[in-house]
C-alpha positions as CSV (number, residue, x, y, z in Angstrom):
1,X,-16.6,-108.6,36.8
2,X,-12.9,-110.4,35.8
3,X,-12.0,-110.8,32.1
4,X,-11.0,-113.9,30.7
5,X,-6.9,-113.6,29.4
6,X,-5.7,-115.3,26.1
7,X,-2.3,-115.3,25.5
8,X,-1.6,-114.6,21.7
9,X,1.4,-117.1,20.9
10,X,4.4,-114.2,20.4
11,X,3.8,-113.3,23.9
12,X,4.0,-116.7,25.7
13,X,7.5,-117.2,23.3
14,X,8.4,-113.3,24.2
15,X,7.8,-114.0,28.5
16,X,9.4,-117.7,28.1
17,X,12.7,-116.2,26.3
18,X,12.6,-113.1,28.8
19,X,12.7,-115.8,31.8
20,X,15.3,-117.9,30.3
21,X,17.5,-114.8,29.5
22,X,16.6,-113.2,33.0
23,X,17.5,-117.1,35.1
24,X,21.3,-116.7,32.8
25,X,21.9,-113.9,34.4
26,X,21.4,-114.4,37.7
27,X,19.1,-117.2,39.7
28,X,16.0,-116.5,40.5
29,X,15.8,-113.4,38.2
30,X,13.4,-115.2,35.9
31,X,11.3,-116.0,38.5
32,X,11.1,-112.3,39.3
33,X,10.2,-111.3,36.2
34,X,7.6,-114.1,35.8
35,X,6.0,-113.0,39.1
36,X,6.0,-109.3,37.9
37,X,4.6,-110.4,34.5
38,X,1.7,-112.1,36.1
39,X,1.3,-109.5,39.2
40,X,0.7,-107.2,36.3
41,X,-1.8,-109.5,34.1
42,X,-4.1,-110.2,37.1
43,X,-4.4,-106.2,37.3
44,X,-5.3,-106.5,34.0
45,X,-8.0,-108.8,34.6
46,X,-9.4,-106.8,37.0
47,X,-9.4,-103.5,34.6
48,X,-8.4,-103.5,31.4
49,X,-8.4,-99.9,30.3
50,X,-5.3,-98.8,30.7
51,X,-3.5,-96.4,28.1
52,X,-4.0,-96.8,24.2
53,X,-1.3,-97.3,22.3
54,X,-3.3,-97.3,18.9
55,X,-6.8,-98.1,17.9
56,X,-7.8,-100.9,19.8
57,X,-4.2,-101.8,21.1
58,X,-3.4,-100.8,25.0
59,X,-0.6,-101.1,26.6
60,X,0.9,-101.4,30.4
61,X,4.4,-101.0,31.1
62,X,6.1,-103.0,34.1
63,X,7.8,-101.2,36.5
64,X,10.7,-103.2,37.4
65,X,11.7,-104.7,34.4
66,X,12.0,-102.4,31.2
67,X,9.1,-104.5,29.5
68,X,5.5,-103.5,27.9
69,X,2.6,-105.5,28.0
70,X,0.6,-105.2,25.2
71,X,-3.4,-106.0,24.7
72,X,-6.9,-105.8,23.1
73,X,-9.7,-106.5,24.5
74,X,-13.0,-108.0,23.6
75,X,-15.4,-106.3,25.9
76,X,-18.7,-108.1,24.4
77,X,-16.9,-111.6,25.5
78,X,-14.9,-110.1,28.3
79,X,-12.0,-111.4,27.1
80,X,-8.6,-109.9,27.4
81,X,-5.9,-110.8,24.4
82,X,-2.3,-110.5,25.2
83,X,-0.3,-109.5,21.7
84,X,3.0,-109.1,23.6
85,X,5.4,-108.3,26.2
86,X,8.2,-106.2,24.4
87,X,11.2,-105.2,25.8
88,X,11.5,-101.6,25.3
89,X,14.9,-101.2,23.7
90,X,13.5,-103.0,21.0
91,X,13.2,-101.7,17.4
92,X,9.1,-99.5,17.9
93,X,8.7,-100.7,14.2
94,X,8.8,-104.5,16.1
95,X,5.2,-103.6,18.4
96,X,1.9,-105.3,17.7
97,X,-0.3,-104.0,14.1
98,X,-3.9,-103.1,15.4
């Protein structure tokens, strides 16, 4: 049985500003990275439990672009909540609290 995604709102800003940064660099990149991005959350949606990063925090890293997707999820409601997708060259003192 699928889960049911929410997107937190520091993830919908963190994959609008990757897309934007992605289309300035070259046409169509953004496009890639949204298609990635959601290739990735539909796997999600399908299984969950993937790798914890701590506590009740997983995470999933993309394989094309150097992002992490990170997630909790709310098995009684089957609910899926996506805390962010973080580049990883970013600061590790940045990534989601439990």
């Amino acid at each position: 049985m699928k889960y049911n995604i929410v997107f937190q709102p520091r993830a919908v800003i963190e994959i609008q500003n990757s897309i934007d940064y992605y289309d300035n660099k070259q046409l169509g990149l953004g496009e890639e990275f949204y298609n990635e991005i959601f290739e990735y959350i539909e796997t999600i949606i399908l299984n969950p439990f993937y790798k914890i990063h701590s506590e009740n925090i997983r995470i999933l890293p993309l394989k094309k672009f150097p992002f992490v997707i990170f997630y909790w999820i709310d098995e009684i409601e089957r609910k899926v909540f996506i805390e962010a997708v973080f580049h990883t060259s970013q600061n590790t003192e940045k990534y989601p609290k439990p």
